[in-house]
MIRONU-691043 format. One line per 10 residues: their letters; for each residue y negated, z, x negated of C-alpha. Coordinates in Angstrom, 1 decimal, m for minus. Each point is the difference from the previous one (the first is absolute). Layout:
! MIRONU-691043
A	Y,Z,X | ...
END
This chain:
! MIRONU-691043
XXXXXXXXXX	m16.0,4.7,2.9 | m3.0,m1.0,2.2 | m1.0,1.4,2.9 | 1.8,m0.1,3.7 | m2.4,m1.9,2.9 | 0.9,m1.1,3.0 | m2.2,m0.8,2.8 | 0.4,2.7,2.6 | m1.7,2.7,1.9 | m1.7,2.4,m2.4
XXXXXXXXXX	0.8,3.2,1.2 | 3.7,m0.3,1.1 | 1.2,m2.4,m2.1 | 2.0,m1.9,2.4 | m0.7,m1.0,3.3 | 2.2,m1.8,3.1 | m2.4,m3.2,0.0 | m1.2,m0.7,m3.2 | m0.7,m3.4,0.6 | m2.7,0.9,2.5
XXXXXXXXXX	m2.0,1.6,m2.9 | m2.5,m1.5,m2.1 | m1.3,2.2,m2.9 | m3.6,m1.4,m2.3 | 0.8,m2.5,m2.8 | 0.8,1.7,m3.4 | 0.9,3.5,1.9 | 3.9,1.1,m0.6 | 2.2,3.2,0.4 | 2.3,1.0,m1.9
XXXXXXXXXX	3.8,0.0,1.9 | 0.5,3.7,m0.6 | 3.6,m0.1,1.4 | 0.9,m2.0,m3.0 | m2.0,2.5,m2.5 | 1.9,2.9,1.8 | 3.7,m2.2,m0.1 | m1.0,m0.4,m3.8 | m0.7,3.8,m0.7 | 3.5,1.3,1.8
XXXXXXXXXX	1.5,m2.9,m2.5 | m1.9,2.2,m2.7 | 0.9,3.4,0.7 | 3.2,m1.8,1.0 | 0.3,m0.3,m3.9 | m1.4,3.5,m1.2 | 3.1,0.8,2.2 | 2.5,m1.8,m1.3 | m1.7,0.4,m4.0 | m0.9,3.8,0.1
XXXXXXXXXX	1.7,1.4,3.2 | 3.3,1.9,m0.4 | 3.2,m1.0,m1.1 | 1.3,m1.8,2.6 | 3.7,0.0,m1.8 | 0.4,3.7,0.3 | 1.3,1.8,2.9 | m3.0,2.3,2.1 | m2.2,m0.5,2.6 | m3.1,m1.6,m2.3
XXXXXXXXXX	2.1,m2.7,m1.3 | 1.3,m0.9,4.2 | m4.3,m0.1,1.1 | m0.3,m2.7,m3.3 | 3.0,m1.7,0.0 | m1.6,m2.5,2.6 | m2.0,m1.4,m2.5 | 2.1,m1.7,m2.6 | m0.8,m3.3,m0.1 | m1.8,m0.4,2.9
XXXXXXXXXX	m3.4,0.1,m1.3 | 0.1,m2.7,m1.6 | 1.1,m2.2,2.5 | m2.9,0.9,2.3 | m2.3,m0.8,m3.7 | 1.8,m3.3,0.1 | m0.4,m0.8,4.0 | m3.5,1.2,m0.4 | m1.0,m2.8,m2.9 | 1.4,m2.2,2.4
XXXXXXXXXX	m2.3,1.0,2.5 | m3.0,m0.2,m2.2 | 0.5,m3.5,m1.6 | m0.1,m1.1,3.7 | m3.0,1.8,0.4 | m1.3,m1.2,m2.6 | 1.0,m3.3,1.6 | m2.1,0.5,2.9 | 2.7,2.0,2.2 | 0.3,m1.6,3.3
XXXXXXXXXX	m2.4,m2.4,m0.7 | 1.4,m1.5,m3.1 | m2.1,m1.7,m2.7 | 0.2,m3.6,m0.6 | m1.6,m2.6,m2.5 | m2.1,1.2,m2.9 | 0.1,3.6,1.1 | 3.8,0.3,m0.2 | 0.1,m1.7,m3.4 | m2.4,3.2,m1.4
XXXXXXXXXX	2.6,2.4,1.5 | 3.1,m2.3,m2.1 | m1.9,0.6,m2.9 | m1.3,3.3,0.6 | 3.7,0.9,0.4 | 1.0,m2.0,m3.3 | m2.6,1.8,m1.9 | 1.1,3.6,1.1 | 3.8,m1.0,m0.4 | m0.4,0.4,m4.4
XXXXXXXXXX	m2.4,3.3,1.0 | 2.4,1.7,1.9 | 3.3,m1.0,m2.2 | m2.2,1.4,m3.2 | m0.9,3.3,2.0 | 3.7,0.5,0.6 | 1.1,m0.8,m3.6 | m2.7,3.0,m0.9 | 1.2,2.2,2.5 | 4.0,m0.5,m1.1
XXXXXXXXXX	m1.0,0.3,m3.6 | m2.1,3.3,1.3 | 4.4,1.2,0.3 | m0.2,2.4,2.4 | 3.4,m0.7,1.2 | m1.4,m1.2,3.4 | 1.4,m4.3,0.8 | m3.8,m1.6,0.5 | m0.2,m2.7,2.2 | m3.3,m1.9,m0.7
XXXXXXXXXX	1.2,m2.3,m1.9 | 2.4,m1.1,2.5 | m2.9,m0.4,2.3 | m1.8,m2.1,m2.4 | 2.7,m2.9,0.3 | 0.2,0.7,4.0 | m4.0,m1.1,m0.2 | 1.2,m3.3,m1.8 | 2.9,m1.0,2.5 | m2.2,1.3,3.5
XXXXXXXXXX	m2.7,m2.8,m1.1 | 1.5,m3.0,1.7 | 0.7,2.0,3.3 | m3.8,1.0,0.3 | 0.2,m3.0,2.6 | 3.1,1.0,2.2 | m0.8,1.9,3.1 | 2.0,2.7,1.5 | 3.0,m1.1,1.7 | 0.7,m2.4,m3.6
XXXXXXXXXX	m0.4,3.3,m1.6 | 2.1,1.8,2.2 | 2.2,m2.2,m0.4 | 0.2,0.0,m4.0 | 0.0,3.9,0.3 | 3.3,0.2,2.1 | 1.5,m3.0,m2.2 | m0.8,2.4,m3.2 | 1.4,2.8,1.4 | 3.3,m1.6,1.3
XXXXXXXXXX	0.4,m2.4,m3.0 | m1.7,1.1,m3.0 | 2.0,2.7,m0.6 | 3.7,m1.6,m0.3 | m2.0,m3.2,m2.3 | m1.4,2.7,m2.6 | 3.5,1.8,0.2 | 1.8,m3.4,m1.0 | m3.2,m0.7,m2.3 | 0.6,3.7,m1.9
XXXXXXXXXX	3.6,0.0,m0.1 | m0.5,m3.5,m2.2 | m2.9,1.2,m2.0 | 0.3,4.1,m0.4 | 3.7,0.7,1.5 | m0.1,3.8,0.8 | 1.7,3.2,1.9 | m1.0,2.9,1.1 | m1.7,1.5,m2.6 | m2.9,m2.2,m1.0
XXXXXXXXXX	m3.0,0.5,m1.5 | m2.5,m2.9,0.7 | m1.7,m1.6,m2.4 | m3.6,0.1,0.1 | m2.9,m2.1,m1.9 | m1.2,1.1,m3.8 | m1.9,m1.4,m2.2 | 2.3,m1.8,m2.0 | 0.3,m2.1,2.5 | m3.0,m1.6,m0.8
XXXXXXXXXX	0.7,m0.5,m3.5 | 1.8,m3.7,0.1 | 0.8,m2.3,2.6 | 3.3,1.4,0.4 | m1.5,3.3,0.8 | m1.9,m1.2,2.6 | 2.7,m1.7,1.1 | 1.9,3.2,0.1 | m3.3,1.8,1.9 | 0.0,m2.9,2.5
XXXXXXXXXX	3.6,0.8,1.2 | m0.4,3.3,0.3 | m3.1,m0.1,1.8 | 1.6,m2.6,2.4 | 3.6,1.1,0.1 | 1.4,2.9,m1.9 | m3.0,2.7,m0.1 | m0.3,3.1,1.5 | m2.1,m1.5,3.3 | 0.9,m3.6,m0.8
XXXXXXXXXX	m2.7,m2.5,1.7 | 2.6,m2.6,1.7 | 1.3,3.3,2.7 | m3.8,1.6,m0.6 | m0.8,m3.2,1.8 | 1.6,1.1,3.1 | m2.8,2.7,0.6 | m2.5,m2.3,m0.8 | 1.0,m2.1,2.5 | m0.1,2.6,2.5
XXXXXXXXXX	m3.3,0.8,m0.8 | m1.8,m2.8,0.1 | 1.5,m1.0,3.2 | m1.7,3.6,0.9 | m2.7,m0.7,m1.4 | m0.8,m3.6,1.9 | 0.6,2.4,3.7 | m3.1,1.0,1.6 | m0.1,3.9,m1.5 | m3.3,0.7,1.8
XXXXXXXXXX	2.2,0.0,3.1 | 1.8,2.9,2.1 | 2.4,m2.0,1.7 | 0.7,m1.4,m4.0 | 0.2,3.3,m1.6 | 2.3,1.6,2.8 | 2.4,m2.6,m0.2 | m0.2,0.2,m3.7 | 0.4,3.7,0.4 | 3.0,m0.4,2.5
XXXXXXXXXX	2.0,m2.9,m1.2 | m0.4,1.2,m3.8 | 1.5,3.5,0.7 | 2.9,m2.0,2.6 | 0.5,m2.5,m3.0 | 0.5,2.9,m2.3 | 2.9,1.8,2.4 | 1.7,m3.1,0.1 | 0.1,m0.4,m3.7 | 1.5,3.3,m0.1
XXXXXXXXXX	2.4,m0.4,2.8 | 1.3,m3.1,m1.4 | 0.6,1.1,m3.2 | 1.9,3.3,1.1 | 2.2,m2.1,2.0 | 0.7,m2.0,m3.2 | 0.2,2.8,m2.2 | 1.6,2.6,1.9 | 1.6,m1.5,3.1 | 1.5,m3.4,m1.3
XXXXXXXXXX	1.5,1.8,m3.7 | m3.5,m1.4,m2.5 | m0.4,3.2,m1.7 | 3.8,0.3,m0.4 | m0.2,m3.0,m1.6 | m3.0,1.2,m2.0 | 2.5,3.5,m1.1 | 2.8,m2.6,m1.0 | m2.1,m1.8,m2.0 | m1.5,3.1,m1.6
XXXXXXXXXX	3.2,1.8,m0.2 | 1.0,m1.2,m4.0 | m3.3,1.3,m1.2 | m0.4,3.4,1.9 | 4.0,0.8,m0.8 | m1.4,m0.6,m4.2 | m2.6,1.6,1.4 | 2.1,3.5,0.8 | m2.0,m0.6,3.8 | 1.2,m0.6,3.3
XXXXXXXXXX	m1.3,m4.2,1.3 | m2.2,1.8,2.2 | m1.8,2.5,m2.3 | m0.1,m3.1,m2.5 | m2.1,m2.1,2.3 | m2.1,2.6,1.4 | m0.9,0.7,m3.8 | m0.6,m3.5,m0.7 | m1.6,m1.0,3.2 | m3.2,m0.8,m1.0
XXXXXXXXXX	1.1,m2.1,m3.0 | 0.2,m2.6,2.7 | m3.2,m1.1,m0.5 | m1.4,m3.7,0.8 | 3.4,m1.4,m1.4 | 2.5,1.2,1.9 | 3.8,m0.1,m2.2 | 1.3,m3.3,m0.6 | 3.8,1.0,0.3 | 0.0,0.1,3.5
XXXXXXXXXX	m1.8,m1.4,3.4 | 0.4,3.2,1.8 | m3.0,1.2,m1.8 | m1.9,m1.9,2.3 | 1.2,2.2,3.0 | m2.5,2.8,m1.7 | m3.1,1.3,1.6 | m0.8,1.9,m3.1 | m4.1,m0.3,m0.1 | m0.9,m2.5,m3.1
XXXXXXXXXX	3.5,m1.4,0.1 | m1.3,m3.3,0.9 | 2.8,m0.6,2.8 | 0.0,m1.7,2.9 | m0.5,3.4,2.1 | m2.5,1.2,m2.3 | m2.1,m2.7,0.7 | 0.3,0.1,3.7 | m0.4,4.1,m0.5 | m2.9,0.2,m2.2
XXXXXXXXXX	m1.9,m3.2,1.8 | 0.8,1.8,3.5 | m1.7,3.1,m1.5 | m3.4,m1.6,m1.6 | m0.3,m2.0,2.9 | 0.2,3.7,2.0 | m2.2,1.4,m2.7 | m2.2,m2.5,0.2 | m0.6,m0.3,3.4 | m0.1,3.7,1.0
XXXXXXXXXX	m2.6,0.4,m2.9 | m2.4,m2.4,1.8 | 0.2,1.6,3.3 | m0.3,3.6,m1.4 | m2.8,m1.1,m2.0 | m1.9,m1.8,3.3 | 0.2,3.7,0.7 | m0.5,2.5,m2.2 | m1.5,m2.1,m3.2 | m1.8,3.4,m1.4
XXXXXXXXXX	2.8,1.8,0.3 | 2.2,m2.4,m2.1 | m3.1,m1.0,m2.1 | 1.4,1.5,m3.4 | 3.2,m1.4,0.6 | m1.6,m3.2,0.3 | m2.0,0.3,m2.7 | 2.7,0.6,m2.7 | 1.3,m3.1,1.8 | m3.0,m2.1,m0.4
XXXXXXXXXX	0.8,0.5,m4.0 | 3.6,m0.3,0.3 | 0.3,m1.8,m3.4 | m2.2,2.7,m2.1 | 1.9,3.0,1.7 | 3.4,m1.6,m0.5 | m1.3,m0.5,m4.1 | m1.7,3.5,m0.4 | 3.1,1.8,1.1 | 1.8,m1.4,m2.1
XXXXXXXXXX	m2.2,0.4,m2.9 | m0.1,3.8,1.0 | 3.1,0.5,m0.1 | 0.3,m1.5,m3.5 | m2.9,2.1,m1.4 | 1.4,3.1,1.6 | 3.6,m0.5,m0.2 | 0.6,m2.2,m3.1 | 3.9,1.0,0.3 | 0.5,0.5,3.2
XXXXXXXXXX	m0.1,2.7,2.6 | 1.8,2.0,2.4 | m1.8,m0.5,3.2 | m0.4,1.7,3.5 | m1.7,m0.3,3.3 | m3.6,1.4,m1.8 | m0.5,m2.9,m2.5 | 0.3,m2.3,3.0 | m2.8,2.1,1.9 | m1.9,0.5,m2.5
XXXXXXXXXX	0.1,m3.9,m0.8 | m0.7,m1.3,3.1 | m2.9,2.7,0.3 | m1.3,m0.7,m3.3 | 0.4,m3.8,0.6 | m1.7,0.0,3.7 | m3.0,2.4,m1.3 | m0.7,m2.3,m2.9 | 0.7,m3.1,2.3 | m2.8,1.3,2.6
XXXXXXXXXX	m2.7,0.8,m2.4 | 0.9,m3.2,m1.9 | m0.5,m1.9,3.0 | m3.3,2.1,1.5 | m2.0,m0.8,m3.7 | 1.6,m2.6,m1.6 | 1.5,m2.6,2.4 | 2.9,m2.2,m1.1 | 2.8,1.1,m2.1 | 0.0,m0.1,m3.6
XXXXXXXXXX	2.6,m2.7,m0.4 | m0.1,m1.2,3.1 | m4.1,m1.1,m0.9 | 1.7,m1.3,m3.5 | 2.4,m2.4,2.0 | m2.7,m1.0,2.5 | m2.4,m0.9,m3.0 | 2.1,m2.0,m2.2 | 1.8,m1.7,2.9 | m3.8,m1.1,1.4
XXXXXXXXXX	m0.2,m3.5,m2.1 | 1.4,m2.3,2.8 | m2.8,1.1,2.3 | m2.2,m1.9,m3.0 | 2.9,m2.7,m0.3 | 0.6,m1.2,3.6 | m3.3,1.1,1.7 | m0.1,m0.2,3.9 | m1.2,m3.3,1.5 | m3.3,0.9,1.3
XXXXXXXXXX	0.1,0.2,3.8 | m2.9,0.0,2.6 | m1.4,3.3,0.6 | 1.3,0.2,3.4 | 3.3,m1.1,m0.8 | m0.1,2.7,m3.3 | m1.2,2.9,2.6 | 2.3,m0.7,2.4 | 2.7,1.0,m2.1 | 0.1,3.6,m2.2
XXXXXXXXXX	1.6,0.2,m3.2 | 3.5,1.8,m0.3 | 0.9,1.5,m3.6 | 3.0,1.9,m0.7 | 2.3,1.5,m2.4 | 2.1,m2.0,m2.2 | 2.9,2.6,m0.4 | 1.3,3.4,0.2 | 1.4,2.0,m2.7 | 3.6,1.0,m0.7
END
């Protein structure tokens, strides 16, 4: 990933009339509130990777249970956010300009699907999701062009719709209840046509973060993303609505659920396989809860009343968007404020992609079969992982794979060079790089 620049004011970050600002040619920030969203996403995922059990009953698994599922749905909204960026932001780029950020995405699409395959094959036991986000590059390149209220619009239409055409799309392809293991991409699938076949669909349809509904967040990202984030009044409404978005997610759902008889429904359609089971419906799907997992069960639309975090629902969407948007927001204005204070959270979020990859290499040096983990590992990863993340940043400068992505994405900067401009015209107009993606 590349670094985050926005024009805006250079100590706070954001400022209430950014327009009325003109910085020197060449000179760029970098939009720490994004850095910061990114490293809560990160430590997000130390949580939900190396916290506590979140299954077993006790006050540790409560604190962490808020984090299934959820981090990587602000990862998701956040690479949303930086293809925009990428795209120029608010200002969006057009011509030759936006055809180097189509390609640049097209080149890291293969990257980041090849980085995922390692890290599956790494079998940690953890779902990866790069890979996913590798074909979400591919499908966001012909909505580089839209502006926000087209991508508003796509983003409610995915949330709303998407979910009930890849239940009827599933239940033709990979019928399944309750108990489902997605598949996820291997190596054989790149063996023979019909393998790749095989990978396509599941990196589209049937995976464990399928790209069609992983769409949805995209969506809502780079509409994000085109908003003016070097504004107050932008960020506090982002802040706001996102957070009132989220309580009517979860409002709606628990009417659904446990007002109008939908989880009911969900114990009746449990019931057979709890009784064989020897466990009540209830105790059965609070086991298997978290089975639901990008593909909700096919035997039944009453899945889709779920607000289980990953579930890819309807009300997961609206709750997990409503919540990045929240994050998001609230992390620009904090960071407008208090930037040194949040500097090594930012950091670790500036090389999200290289902390989400080291973790989980870490965890397959040091626990090759698996460990029992408590509140500790998670502090001591996120200290580890923000110390190294500092220095790294201090000496070095870019992250490892994030300069790796950057330098073999660079070609269409050589391919479809800039039409040269006057000077006055090229001054009067500071270049904006950004991120092409978050980690997952």
């Amino acid at each position: 990933m590349e670094d985050v620049t926005v024009l805006a004011d250079r100590e706070a970050g954001v400022r209430d009339t950014p327009a009325q600002v003109v910085e020197p040619p060449g000179r760029t920030n970098r939009l720490t509130g994004i850095d910061v969203a990114r490293g809560l996403a990160v430590l997000g995922m130390y949580a939900v990777h190396v916290g506590p059990d979140t299954t077993k009953p006790g006050l540790a698994g409560a604190i962490f249970k808020p984090f299934e599922g959820h981090p990587a749905s602000l990862f998701a909204v956040l690479a949303g956010v930086s293809i925009s960026l990428m795209a120029g932001g608010h200002r969006p780029k057009t011509g030759r300009a936006r055809t180097r950020i189509g390609w640049k995405l097209g080149t890291r699409a293969p990257l980041m699907i090849a980085l995922g395959l390692w890290l599956t094959n790494l079998d940690t036991g953890y779902l990866i999701i790069l890979a996913y986000y590798g074909v979400t590059f591919i499908f966001a390149i012909p909505f580089l062009r839209w502006g926000v209220k087209a991508l508003v619009s796509a983003t409610v239409v995915a949330a709303l719709v998407f979910p009930f055409v890849s239940w009827l799309l599933r239940g033709q392809i990979l019928p399944h209840g309750e108990f489902f293991i997605a598949p996820d991409l291997a190596n054989s699938d790149f063996t023979s046509l019909s393998g790749l076949a095989h990978g396509a669909v599941v990196l589209v349809f049937t995976g464990t973060f399928p790209a069609f509904n992983l769409m949805t967040y995209i969506f809502a990202g780079m509409a994000i993303g085109r908003l003016n984030l070097g504004s107050r009044r932008v960020c506090r409404w982002l802040f706001g609505g996102g957070f009132a978005l989220s309580g009517l997610g979860y409002l709606l759902s628990w009417l659904g659920t446990d007002v109008f008889g939908g989880m009911q429904a969900i114990y009746n359609d449990v019931a057979p396989a709890a009784a064989q089971a020897g466990l009540s419906p209830q105790d059965y799907f609070a086991g298997y809860e978290l089975f639901v997992h990008g593909s909700p069960p096919t035997t039944s639309l009453v899945w889709e009343l779920l607000r289980t975090g990953s579930s890819y629902t309807p009300f997961d969407f609206i709750i997990s968007i409503g919540l990045s948007a929240g994050i998001i927001g609230g992390c620009q204005l904090i960071a407008a404020h208090w930037e040194k204070l949040v500097r090594p959270v930012a950091d670790i979020g500036s090389m999200v992609l290289s902390a989400y990859a080291v973790h989980l290499f870490a965890i397959h040096v040091l626990w090759p079969n698996g460990g029992q983990f408590n509140g500790w590992h998670f502090v001591a990863f996120c200290a580890v992982g923000m110390a190294a993340a500092v220095a790294w940043r201090r000496w070095i400068g870019r992250g490892p794979l994030e300069w790796a992505l950057h330098t073999l994405s660079r070609w269409p900067d050589y391919a479809f060079p800039s039409q040269r401009r006057p000077p006055a015209a090229a001054s009067a107009e500071p270049e904006l790089e950004s991120a092409s993606s978050g980690g997952g």
